[in-house]
Structures are given as structure tokens and as C-alpha cells.
PDB file with one MODEL, atoms N, CA, C and O in Angstrom:
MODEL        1
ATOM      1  N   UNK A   1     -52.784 158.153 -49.122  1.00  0.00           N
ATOM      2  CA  UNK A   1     -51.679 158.379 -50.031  1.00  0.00           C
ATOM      3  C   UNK A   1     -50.451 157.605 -49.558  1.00  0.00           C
ATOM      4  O   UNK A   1     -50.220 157.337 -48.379  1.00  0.00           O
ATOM      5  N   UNK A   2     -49.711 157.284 -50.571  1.00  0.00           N
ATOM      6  CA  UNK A   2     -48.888 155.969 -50.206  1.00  0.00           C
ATOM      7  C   UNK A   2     -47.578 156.727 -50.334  1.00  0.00           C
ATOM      8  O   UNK A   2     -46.663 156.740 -49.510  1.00  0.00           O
ATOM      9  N   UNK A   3     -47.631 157.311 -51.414  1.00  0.00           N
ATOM     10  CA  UNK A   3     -46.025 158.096 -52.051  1.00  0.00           C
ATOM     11  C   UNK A   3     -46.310 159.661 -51.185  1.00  0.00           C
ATOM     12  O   UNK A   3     -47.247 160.339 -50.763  1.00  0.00           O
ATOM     13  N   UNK A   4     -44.281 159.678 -51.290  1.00  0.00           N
ATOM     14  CA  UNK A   4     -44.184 160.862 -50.836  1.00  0.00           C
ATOM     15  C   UNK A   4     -44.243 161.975 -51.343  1.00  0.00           C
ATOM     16  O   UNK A   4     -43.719 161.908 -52.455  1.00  0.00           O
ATOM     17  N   UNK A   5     -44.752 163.397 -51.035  1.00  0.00           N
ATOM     18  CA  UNK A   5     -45.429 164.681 -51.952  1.00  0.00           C
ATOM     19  C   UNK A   5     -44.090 165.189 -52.595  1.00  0.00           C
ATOM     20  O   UNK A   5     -44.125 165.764 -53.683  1.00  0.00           O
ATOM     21  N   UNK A   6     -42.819 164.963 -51.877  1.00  0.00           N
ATOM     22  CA  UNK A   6     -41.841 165.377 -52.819  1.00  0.00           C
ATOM     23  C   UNK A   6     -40.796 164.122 -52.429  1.00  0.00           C
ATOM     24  O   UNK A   6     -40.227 164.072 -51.339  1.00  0.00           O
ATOM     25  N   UNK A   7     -40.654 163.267 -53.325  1.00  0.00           N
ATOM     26  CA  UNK A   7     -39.490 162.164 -53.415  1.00  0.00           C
ATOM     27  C   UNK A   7     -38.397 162.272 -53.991  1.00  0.00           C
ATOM     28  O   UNK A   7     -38.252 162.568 -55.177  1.00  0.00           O
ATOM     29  N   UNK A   8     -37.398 162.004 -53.075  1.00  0.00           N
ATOM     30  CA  UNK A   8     -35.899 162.683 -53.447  1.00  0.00           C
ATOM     31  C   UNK A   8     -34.984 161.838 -54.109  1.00  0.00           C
ATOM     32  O   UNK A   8     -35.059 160.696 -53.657  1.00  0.00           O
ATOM     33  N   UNK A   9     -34.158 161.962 -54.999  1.00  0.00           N
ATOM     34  CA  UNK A   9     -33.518 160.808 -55.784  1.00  0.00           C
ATOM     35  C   UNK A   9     -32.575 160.595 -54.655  1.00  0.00           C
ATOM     36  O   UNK A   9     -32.621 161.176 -53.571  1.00  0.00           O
ATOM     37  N   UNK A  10     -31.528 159.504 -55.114  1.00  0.00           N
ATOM     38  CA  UNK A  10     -30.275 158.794 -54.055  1.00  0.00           C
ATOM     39  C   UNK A  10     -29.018 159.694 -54.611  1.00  0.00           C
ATOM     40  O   UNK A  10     -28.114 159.170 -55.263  1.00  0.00           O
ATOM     41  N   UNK A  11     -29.035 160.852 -54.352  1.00  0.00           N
ATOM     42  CA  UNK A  11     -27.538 161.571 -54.942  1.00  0.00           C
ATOM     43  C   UNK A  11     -26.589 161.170 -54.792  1.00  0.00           C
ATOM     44  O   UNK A  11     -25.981 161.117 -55.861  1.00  0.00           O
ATOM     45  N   UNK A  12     -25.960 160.759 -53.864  1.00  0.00           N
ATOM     46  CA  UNK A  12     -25.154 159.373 -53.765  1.00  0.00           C
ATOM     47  C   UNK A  12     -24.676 159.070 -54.432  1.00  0.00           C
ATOM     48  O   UNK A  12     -23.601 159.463 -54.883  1.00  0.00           O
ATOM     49  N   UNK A  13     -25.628 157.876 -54.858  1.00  0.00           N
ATOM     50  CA  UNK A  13     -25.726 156.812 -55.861  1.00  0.00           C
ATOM     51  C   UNK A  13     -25.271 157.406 -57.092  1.00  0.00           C
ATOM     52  O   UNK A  13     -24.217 157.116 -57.657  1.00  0.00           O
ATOM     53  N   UNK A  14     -26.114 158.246 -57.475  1.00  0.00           N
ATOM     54  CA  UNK A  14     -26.186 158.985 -58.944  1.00  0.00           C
ATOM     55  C   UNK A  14     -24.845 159.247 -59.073  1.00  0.00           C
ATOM     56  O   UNK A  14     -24.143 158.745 -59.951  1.00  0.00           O
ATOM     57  N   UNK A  15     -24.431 160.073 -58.166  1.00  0.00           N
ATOM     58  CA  UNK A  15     -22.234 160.504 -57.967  1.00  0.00           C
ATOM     59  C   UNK A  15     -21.895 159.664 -58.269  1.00  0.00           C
ATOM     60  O   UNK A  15     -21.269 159.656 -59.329  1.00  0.00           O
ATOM     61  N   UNK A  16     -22.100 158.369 -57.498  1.00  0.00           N
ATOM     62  CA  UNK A  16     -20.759 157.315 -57.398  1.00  0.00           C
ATOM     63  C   UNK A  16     -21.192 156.838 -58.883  1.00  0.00           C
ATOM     64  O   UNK A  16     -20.278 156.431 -59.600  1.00  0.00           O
ATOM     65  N   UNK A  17     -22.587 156.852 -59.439  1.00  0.00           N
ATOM     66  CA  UNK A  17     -22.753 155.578 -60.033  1.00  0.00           C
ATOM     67  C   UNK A  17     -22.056 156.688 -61.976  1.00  0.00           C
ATOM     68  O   UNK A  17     -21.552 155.955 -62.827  1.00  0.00           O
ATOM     69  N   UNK A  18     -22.128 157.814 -62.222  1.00  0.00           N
ATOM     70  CA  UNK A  18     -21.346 158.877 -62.836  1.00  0.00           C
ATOM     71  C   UNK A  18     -20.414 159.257 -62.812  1.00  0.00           C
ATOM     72  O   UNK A  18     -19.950 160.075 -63.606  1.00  0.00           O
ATOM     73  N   UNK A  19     -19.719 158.624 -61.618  1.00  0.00           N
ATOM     74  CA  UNK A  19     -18.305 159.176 -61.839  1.00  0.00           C
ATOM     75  C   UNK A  19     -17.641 157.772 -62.109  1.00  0.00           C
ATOM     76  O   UNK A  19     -16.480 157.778 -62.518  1.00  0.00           O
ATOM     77  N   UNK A  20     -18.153 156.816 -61.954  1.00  0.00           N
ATOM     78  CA  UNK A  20     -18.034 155.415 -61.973  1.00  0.00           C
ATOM     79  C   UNK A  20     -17.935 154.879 -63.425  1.00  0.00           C
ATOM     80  O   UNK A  20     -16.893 154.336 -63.793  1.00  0.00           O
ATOM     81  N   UNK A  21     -18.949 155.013 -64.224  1.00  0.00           N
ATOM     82  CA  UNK A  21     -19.432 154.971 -65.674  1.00  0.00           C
ATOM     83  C   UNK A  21     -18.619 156.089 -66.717  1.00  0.00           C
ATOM     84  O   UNK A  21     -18.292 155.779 -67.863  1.00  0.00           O
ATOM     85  N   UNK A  22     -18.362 157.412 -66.119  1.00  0.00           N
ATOM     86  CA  UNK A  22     -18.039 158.279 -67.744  1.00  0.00           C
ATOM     87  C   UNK A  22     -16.216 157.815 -67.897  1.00  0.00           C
ATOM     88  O   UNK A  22     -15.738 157.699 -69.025  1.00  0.00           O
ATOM     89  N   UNK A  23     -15.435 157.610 -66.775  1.00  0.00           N
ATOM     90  CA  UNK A  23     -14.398 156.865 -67.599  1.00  0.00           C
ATOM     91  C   UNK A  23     -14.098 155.503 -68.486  1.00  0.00           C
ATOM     92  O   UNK A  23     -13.254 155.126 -69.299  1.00  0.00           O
ATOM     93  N   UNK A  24     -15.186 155.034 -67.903  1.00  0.00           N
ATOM     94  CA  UNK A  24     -15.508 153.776 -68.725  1.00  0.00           C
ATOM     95  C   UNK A  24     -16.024 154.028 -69.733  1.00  0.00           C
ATOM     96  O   UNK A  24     -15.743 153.223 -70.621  1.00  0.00           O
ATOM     97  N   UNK A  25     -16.839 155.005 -70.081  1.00  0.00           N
ATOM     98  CA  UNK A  25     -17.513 154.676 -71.443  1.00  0.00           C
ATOM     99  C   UNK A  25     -16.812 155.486 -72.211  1.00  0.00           C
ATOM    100  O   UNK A  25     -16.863 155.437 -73.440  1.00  0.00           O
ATOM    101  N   UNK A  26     -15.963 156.453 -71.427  1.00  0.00           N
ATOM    102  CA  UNK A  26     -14.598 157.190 -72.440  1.00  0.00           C
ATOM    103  C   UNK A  26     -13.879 156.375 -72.836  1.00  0.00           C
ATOM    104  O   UNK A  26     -13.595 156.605 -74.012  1.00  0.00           O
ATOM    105  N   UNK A  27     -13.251 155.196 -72.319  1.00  0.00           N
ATOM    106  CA  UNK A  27     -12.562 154.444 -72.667  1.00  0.00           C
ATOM    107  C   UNK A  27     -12.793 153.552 -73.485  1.00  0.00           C
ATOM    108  O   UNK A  27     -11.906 153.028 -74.159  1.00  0.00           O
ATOM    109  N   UNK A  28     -14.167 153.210 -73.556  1.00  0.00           N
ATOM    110  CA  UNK A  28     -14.896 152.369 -74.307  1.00  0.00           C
ATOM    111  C   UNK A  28     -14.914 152.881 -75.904  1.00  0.00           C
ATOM    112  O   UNK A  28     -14.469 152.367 -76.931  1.00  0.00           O
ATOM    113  N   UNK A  29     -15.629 154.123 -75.640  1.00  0.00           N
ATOM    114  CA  UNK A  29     -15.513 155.112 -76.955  1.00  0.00           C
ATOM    115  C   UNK A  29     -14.147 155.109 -78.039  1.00  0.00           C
ATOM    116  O   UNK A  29     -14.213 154.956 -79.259  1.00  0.00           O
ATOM    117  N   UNK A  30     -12.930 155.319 -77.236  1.00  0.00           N
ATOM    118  CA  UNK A  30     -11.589 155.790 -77.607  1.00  0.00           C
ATOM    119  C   UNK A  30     -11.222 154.338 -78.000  1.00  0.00           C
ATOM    120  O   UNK A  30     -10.659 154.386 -79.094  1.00  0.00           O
ATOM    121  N   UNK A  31     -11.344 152.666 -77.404  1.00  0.00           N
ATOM    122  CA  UNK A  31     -10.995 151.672 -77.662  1.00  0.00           C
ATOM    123  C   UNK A  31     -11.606 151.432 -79.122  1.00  0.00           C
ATOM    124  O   UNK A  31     -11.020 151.230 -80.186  1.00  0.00           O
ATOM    125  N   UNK A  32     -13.090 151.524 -78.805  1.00  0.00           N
ATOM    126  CA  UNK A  32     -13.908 151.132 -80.403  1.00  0.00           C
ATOM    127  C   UNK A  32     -13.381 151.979 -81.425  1.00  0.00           C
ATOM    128  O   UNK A  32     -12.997 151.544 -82.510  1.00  0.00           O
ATOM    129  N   UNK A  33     -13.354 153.394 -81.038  1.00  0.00           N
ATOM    130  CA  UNK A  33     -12.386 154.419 -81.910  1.00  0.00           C
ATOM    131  C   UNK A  33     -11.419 154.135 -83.179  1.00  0.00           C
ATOM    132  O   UNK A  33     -11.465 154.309 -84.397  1.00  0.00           O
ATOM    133  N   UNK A  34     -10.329 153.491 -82.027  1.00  0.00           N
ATOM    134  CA  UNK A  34      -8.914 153.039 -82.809  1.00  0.00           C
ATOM    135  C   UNK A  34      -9.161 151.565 -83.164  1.00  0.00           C
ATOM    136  O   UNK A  34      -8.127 151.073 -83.615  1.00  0.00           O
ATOM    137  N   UNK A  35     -10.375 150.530 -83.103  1.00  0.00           N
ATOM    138  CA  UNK A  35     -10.309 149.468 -83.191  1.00  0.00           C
ATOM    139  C   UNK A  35     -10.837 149.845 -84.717  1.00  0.00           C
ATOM    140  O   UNK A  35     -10.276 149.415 -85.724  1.00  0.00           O
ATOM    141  N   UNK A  36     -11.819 150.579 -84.736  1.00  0.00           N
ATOM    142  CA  UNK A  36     -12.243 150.740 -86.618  1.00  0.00           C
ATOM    143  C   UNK A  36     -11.574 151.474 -87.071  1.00  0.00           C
ATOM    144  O   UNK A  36     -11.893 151.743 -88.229  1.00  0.00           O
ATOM    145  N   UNK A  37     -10.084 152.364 -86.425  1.00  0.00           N
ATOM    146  CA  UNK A  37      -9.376 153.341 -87.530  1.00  0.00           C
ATOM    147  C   UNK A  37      -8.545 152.031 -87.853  1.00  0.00           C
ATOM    148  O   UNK A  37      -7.933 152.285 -88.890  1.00  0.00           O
ATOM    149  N   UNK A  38      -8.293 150.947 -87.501  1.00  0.00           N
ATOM    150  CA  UNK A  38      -6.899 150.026 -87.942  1.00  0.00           C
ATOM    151  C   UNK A  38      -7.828 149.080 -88.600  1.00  0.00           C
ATOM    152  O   UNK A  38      -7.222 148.271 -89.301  1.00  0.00           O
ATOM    153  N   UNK A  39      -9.523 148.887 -88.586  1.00  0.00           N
ATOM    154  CA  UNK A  39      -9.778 147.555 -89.074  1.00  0.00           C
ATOM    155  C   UNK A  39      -9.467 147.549 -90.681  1.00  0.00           C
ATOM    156  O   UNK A  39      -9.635 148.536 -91.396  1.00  0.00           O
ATOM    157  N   UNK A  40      -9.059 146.474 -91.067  1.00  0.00           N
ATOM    158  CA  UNK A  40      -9.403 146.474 -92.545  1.00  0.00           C
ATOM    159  C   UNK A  40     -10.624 146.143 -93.320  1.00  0.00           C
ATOM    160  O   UNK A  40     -11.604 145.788 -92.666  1.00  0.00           O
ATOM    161  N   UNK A  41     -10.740 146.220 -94.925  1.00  0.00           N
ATOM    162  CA  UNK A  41     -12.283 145.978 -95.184  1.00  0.00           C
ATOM    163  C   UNK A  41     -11.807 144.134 -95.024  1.00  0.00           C
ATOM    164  O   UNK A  41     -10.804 143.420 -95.035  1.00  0.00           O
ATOM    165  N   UNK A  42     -13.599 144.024 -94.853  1.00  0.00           N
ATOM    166  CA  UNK A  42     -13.431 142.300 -95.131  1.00  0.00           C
ATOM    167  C   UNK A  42     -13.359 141.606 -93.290  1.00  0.00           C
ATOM    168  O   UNK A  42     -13.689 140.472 -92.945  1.00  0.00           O
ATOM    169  N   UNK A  43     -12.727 142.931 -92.232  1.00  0.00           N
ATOM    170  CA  UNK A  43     -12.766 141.594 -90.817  1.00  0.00           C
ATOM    171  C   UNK A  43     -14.181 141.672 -90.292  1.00  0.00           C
ATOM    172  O   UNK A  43     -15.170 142.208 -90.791  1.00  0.00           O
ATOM    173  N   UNK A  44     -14.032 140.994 -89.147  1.00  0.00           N
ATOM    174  CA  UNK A  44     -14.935 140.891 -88.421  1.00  0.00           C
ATOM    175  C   UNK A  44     -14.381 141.102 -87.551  1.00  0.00           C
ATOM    176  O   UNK A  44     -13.245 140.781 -87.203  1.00  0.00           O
ATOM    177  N   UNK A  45     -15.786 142.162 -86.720  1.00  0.00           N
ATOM    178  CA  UNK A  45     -16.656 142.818 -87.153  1.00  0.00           C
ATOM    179  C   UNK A  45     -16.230 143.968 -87.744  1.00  0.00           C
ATOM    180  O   UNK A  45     -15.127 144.463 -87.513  1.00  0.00           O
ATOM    181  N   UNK A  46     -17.273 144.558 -88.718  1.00  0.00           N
ATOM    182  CA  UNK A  46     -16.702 145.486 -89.374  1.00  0.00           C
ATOM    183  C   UNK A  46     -16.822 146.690 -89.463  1.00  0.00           C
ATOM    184  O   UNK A  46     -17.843 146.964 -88.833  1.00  0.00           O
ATOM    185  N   UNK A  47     -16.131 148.128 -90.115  1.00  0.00           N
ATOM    186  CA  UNK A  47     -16.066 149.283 -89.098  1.00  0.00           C
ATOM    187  C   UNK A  47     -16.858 149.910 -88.615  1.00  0.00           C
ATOM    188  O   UNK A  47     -16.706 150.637 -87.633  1.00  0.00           O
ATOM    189  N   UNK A  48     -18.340 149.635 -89.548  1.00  0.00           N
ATOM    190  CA  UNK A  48     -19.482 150.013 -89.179  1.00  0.00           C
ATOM    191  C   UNK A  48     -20.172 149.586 -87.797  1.00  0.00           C
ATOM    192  O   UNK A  48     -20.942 150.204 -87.062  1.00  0.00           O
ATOM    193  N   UNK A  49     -19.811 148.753 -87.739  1.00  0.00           N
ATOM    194  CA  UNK A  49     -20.191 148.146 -86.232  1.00  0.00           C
ATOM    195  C   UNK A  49     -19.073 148.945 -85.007  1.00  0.00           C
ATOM    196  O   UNK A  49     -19.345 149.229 -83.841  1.00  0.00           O
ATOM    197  N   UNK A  50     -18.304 149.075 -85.449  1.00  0.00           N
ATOM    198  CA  UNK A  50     -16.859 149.285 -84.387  1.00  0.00           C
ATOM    199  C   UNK A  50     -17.557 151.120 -84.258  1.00  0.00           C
ATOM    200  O   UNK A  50     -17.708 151.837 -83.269  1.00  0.00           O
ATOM    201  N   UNK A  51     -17.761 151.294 -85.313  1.00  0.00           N
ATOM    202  CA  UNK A  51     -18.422 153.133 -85.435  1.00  0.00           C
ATOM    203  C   UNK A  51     -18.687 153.136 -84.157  1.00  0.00           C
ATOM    204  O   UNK A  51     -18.127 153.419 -83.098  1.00  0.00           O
ATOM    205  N   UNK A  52     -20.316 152.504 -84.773  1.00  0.00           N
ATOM    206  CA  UNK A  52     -21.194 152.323 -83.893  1.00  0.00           C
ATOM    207  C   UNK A  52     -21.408 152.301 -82.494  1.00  0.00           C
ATOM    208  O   UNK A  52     -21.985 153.166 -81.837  1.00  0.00           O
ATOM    209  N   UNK A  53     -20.845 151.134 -82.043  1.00  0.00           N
ATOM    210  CA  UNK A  53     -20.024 151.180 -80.572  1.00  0.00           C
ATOM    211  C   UNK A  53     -19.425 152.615 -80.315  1.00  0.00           C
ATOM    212  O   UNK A  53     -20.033 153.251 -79.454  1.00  0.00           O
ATOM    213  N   UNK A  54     -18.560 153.120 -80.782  1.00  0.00           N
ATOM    214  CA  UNK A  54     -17.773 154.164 -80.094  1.00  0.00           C
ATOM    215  C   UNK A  54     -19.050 155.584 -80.082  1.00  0.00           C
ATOM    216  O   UNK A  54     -19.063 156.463 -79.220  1.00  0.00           O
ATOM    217  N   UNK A  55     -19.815 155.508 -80.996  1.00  0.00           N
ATOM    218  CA  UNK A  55     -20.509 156.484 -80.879  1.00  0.00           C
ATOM    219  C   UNK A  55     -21.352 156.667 -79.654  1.00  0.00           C
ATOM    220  O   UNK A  55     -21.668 157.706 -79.075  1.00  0.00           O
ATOM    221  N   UNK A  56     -21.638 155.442 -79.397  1.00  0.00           N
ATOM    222  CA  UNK A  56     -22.841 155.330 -78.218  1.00  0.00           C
ATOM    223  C   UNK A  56     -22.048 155.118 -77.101  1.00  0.00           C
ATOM    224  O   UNK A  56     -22.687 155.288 -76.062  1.00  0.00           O
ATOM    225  N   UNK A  57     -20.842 154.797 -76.929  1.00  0.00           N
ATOM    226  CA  UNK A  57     -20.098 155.065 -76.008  1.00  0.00           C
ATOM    227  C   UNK A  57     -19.888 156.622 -75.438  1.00  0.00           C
ATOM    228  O   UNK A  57     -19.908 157.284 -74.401  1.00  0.00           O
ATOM    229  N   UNK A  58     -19.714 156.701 -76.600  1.00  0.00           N
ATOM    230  CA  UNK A  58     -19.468 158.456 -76.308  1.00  0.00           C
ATOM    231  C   UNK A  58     -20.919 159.390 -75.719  1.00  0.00           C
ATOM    232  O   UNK A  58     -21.118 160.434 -75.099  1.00  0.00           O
ATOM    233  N   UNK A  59     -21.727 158.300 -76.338  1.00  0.00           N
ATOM    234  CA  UNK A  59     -23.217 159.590 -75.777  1.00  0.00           C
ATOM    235  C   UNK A  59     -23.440 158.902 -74.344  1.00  0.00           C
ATOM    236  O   UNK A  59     -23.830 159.492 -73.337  1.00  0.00           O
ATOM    237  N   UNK A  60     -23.116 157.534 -74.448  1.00  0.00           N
ATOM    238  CA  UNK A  60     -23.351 157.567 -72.830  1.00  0.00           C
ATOM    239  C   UNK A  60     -22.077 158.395 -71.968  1.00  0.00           C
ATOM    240  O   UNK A  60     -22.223 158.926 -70.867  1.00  0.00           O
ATOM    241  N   UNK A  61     -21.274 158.369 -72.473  1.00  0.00           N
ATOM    242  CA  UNK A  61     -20.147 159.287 -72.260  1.00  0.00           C
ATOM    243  C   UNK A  61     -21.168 160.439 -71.635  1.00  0.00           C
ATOM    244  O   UNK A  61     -21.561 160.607 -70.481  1.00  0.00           O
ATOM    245  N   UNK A  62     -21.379 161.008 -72.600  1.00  0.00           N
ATOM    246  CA  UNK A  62     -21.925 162.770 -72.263  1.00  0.00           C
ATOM    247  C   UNK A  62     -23.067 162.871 -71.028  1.00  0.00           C
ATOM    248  O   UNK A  62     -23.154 163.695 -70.117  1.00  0.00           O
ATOM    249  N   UNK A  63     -23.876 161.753 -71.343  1.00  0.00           N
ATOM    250  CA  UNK A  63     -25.314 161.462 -70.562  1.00  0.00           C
ATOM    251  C   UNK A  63     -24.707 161.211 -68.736  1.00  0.00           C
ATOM    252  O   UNK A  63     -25.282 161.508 -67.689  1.00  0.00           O
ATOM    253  N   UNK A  64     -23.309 160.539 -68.970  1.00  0.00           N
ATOM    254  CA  UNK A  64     -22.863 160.553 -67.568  1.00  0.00           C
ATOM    255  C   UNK A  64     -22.176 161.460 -66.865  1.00  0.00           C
ATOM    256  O   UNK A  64     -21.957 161.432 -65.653  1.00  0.00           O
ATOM    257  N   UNK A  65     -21.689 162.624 -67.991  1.00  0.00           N
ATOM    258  CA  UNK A  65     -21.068 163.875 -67.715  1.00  0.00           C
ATOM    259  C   UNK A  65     -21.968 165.056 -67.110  1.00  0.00           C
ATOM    260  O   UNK A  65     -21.580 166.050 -66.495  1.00  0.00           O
ATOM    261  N   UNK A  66     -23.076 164.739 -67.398  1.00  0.00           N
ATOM    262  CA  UNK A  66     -24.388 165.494 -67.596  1.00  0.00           C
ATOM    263  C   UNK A  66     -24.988 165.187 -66.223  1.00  0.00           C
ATOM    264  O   UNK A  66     -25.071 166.233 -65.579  1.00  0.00           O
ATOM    265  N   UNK A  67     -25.328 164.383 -65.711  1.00  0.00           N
ATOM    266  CA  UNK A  67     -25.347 163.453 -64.929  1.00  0.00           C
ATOM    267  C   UNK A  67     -24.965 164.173 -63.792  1.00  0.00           C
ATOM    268  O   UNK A  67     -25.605 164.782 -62.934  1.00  0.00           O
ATOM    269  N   UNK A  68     -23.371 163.893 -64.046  1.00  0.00           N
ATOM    270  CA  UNK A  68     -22.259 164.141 -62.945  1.00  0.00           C
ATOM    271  C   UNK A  68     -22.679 165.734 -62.531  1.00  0.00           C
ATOM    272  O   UNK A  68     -23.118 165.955 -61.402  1.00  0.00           O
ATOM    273  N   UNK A  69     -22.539 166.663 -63.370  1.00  0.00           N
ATOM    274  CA  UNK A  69     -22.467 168.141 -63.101  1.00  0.00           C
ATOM    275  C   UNK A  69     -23.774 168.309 -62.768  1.00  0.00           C
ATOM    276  O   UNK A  69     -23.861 169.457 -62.331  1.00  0.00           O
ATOM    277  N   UNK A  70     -25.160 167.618 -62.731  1.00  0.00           N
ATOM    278  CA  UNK A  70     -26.425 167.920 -62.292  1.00  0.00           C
ATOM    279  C   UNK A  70     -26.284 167.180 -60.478  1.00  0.00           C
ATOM    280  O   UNK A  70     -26.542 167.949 -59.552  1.00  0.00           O
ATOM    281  N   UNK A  71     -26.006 166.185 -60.258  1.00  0.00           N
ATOM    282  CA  UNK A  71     -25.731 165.940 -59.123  1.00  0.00           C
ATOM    283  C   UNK A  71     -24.886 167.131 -58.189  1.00  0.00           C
ATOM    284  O   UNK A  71     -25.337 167.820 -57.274  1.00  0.00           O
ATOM    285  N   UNK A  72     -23.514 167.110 -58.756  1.00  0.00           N
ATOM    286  CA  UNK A  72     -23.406 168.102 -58.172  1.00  0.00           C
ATOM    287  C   UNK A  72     -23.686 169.273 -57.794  1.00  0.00           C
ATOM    288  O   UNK A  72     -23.335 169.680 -56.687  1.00  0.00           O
ATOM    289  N   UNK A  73     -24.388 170.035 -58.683  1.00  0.00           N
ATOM    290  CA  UNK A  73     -24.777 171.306 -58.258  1.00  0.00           C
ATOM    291  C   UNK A  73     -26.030 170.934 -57.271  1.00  0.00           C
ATOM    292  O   UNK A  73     -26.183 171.639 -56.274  1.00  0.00           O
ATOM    293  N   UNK A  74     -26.931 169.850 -57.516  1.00  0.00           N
ATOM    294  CA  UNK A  74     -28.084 169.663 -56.492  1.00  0.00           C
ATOM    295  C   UNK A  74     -27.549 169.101 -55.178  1.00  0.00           C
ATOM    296  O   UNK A  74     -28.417 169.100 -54.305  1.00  0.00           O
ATOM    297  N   UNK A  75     -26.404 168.637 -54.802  1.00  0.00           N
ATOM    298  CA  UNK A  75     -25.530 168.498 -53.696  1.00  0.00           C
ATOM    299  C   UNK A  75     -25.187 169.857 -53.597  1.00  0.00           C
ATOM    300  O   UNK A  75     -25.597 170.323 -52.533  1.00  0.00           O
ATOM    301  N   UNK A  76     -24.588 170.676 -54.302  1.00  0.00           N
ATOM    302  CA  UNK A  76     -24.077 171.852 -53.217  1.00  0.00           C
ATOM    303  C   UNK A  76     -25.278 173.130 -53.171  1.00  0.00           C
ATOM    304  O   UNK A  76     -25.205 174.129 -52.455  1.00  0.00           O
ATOM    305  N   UNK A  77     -26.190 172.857 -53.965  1.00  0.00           N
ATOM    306  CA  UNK A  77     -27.644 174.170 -53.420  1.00  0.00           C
ATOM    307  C   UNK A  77     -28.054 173.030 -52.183  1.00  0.00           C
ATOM    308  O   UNK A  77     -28.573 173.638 -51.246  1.00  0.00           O
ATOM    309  N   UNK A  78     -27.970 171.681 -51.950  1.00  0.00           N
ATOM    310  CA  UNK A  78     -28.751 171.433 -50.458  1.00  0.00           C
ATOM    311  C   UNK A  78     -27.996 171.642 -49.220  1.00  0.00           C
ATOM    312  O   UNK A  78     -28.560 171.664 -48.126  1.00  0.00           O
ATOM    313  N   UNK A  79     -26.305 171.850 -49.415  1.00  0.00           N
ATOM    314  CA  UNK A  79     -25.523 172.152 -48.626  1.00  0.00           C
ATOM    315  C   UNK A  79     -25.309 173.545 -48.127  1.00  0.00           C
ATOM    316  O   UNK A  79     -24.580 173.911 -47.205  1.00  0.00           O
ATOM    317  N   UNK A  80     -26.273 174.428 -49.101  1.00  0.00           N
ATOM    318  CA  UNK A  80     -26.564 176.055 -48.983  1.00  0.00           C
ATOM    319  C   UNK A  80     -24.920 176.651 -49.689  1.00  0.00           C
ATOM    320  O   UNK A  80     -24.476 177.722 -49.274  1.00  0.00           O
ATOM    321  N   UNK A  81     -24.232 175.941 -50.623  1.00  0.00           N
ATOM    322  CA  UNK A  81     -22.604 176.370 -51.438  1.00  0.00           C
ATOM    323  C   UNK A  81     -23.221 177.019 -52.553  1.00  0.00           C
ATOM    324  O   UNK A  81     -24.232 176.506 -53.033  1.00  0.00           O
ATOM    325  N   UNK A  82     -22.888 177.776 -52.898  1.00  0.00           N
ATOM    326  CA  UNK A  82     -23.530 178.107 -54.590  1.00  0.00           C
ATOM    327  C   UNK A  82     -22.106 177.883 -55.185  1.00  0.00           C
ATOM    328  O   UNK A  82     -20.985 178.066 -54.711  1.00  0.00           O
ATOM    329  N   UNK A  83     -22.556 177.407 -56.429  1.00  0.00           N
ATOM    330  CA  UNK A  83     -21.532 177.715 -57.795  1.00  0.00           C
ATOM    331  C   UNK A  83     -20.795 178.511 -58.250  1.00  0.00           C
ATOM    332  O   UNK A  83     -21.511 179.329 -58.826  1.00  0.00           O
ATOM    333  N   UNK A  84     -19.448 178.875 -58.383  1.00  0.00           N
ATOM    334  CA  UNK A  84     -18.756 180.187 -58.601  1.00  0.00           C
ATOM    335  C   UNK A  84     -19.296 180.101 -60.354  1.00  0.00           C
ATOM    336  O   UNK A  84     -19.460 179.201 -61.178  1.00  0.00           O
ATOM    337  N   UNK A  85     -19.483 181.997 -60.312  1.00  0.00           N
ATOM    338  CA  UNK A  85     -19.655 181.754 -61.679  1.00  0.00           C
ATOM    339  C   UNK A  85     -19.041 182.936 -62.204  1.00  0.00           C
ATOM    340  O   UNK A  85     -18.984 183.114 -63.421  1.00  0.00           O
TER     341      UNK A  85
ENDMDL
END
């Protein structure tokens, strides 16, 4: 057997690389946002596209929020911290 019986992700990574990404793609979201509330009909590109963008900004938005709060809690159950709840 080559692989390990339980292989552990890079939590780390995952932190830095989530806390790294969800202001960006907030920002990304909120830019495409106001770029199709001001476009007029007729530019390029047009608002449907500008939507578009902000929408998937926003879900990578969430996917890195999601992300973020799963890292953490699997960082503080290996540190033996529990979660106030």
C-alpha cells in the first residue's frame, strides 16, 4: 500500500488560501455589481455578462467563506479548543 490510511489535507494552506480569496471575490462581486447597475443598453459588455460575473463571484464568495469556517473549526477540534456555542 502506497497511500496513507488516513490523509490529512494542508490546513494551512486552505486558511491562508480562504482568507486570501473571499475578499477578493467580494470585491469582485460588488465591482461587477455596480459595473451592470451604471451600464447602459447597447455597451460592451453587456449587463448580462456583468450579472453574471458578480454572481459567481459571489458563490465563490460563499464557497470561500465556507471554506474558511470549516478549516477553522478542524484547526481548533485538533488543538483540543471547542467552539463557543
Amino acid at each position: 500500500m502506497s497511500e496513507p490510511v488516513q490523509a490529512r489535507s494542508t490546513l494551512r494552506l486552505r486558511l491562508s488560501l480562504s482568507a486570501l480569496f473571499l475578499p477578493l471575490f467580494l470585491a469582485g462581486a460588488a465591482f461587477f455589481g455596480v459595473w451592470a447597475a451604471v451600464t447602459a443598453s447597447g455597451d460592451s459588455p453587456g449587463r448580462g455578462i456583468l450579472v453574471v460575473l458578480a454572481v459567481v463571484c459571489g458563490a465563490f464568495a460563499l464557497l470561500a467563506a465556507a471554506d474558511l469556517l470549516v478549516v477553522v473549526r478542524r484547526l481548533r477540534s485538533e488543538r483540543g479548543t471547542a467552539l463557543p456555542r
